[in-house]
N, C-alpha and C positions, 0 to 999 in steps of 0.2 A: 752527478746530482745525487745518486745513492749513497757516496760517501759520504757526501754533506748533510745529507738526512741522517743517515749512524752519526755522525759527530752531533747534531744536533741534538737527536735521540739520549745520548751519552751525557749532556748537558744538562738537560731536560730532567733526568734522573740524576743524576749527580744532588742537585738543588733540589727535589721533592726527599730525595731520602737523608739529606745533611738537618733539613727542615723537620721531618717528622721526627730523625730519629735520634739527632744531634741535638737539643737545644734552641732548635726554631731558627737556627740559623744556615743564612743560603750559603751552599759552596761557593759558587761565581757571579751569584746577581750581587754584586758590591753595593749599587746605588740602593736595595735592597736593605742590608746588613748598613748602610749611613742611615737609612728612614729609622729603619729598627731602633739603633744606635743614637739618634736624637729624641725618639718619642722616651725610651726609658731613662733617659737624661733628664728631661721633662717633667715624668713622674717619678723623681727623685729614686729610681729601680736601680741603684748604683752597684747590685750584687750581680744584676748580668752584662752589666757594658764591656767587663773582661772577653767574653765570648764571642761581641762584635768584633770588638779591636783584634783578637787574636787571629780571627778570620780574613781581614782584613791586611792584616803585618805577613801572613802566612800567604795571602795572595800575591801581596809587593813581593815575598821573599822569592816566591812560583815563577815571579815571570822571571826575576833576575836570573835562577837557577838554568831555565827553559834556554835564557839568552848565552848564557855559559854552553849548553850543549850543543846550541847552534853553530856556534863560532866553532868547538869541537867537531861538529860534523861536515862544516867546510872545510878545514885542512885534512881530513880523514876521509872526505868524500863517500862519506857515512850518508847514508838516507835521512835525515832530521827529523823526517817523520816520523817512522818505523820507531828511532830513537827514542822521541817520545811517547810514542804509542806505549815504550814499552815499559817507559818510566812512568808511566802515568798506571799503566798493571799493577807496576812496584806497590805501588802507592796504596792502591786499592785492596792491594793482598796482604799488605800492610795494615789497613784496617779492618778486613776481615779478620783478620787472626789475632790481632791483639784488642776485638772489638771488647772483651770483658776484662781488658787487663787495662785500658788508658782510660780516663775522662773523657765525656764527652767532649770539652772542649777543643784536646788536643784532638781527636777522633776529625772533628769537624772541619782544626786548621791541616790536615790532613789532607782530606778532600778538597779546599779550598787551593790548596798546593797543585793537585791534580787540574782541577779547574784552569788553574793562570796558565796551566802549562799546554793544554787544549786553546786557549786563547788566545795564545802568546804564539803559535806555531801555525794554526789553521787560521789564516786571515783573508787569504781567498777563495773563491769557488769560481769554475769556466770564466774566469778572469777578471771578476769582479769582485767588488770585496765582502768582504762575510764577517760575520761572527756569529757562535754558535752557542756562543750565552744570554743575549739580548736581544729580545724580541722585538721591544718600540719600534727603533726602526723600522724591523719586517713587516710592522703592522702600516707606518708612513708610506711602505712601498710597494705591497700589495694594494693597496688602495691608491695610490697615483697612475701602478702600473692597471691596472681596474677601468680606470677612470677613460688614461690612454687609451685602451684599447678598445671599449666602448665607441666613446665619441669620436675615435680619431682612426679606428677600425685599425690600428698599430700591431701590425702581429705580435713584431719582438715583444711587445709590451703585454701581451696575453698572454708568449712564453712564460714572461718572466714573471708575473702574475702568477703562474700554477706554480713555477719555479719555489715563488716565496709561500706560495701555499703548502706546497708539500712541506719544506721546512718546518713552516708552523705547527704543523701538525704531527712530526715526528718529535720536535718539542714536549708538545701536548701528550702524545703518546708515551716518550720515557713518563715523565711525570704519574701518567694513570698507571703504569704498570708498576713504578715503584710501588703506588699508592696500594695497588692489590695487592702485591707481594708482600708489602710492611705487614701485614695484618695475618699473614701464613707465617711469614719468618725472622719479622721483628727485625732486627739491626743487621741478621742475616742476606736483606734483600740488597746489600750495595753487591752480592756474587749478579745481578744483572746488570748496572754498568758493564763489572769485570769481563763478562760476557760478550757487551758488546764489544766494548776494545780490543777483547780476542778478536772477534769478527771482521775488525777494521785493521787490524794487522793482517791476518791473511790476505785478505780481500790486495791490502797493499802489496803485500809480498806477492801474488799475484800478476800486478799488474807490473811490477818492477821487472818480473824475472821474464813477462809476455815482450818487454820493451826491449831489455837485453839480450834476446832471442831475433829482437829483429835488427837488430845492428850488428 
């Protein structure tokens, strides 16, 4: 569950820092960037729907790429993870450095890249299924799991309840931390993603090398 909280965390700032600091637009909440994307259609704002759609294209482009490195680290019996872990750094170190040298809007399809590629690989967690960009759900199932274990005194269901709690709030938490970072280090603050992805590689490599140790 701690991993899944850093993936979420990672998420969570990904999308506060694409939003503050890119053009108002989300790395990975896509349903997001459609709302966006229709309202400025709406108010005939036809100078920024470039930024949705590129977000957007740059997402489709993420998961295809993600799905190329999967099928790569099957026959190479590559960790897929770590894989991406590490392109997903790439990426990020990518826009640190060329943060005064691109558009924001590539900057952002950028991030969006990273995002699909987080998405596209992390889909379950203790064997259930996950995603670490989109909340609603969490929100549907901490409240049913709530509900259960309430009225129907259901442990698992109290589990899984703090389960999606912690989630939520490691969510919550990248987001606030970009948000105070933005304001010390401006476009600087995507080095805490970077950060944590450092974090969640070790932590990986860790547990891969605890596993291969016992076999």
């Amino acid at each position: 569950m701690l991993f899944g909280c850093g993936l979420t965390m990672v998420a969570g700032a990904l999308d506060a820092y694409s939003y503050l600091e890119h053009g108002a637009v989300f790395a990975g909440l896509q349903t997001g960037n459609l709302i966006l994307l229709g309202v400025s259609l709406g108010h005939f704002q036809l100078a920024v729907v470039g930024r949705y759609l590129a977000s957007l294209l740059a997402f489709v482009v993420g998961t295809v790429i993600v799905r190329v490195l999967q099928h790569f680290s099957e026959k190479s019996r590559v960790s897929s993870q770590m894989v991406v872990l590490g392109y997903m750094l790439a990426l990020l170190m990518v826009v640190l450095f060329l943060n005064n040298h691109l558009p924001s809007v590539l900057l952002a399809a950028l991030l969006s890249l990273a995002a699909a590629a987080e998405l596209q690989e992390f889909r379950q967690i203790k064997g259930a299924a996950f995603t670490p960009l989109m909340m609603t759900g969490n929100v549907r199932s901490i409240s049913e799991s709530l509900y259960d274990g309430v009225r129907y005194r259901n442990r698992d269901a109290r589990a899984k309840a703090l389960d999606t709690g912690a989630l939520m709030l490691s969510f919550i938490g990248g987001a606030l931390l970009v948000a105070a970072f933005t304001s010390l280090m401006a476009a600087y603050a995507v080095l805490l993603p970077a950060a944590l992805v450092v974090a969640l590689l070790v932590w990986l490599y860790r547990q891969n090398r605890r596993r291969r140790w016992k076999h």
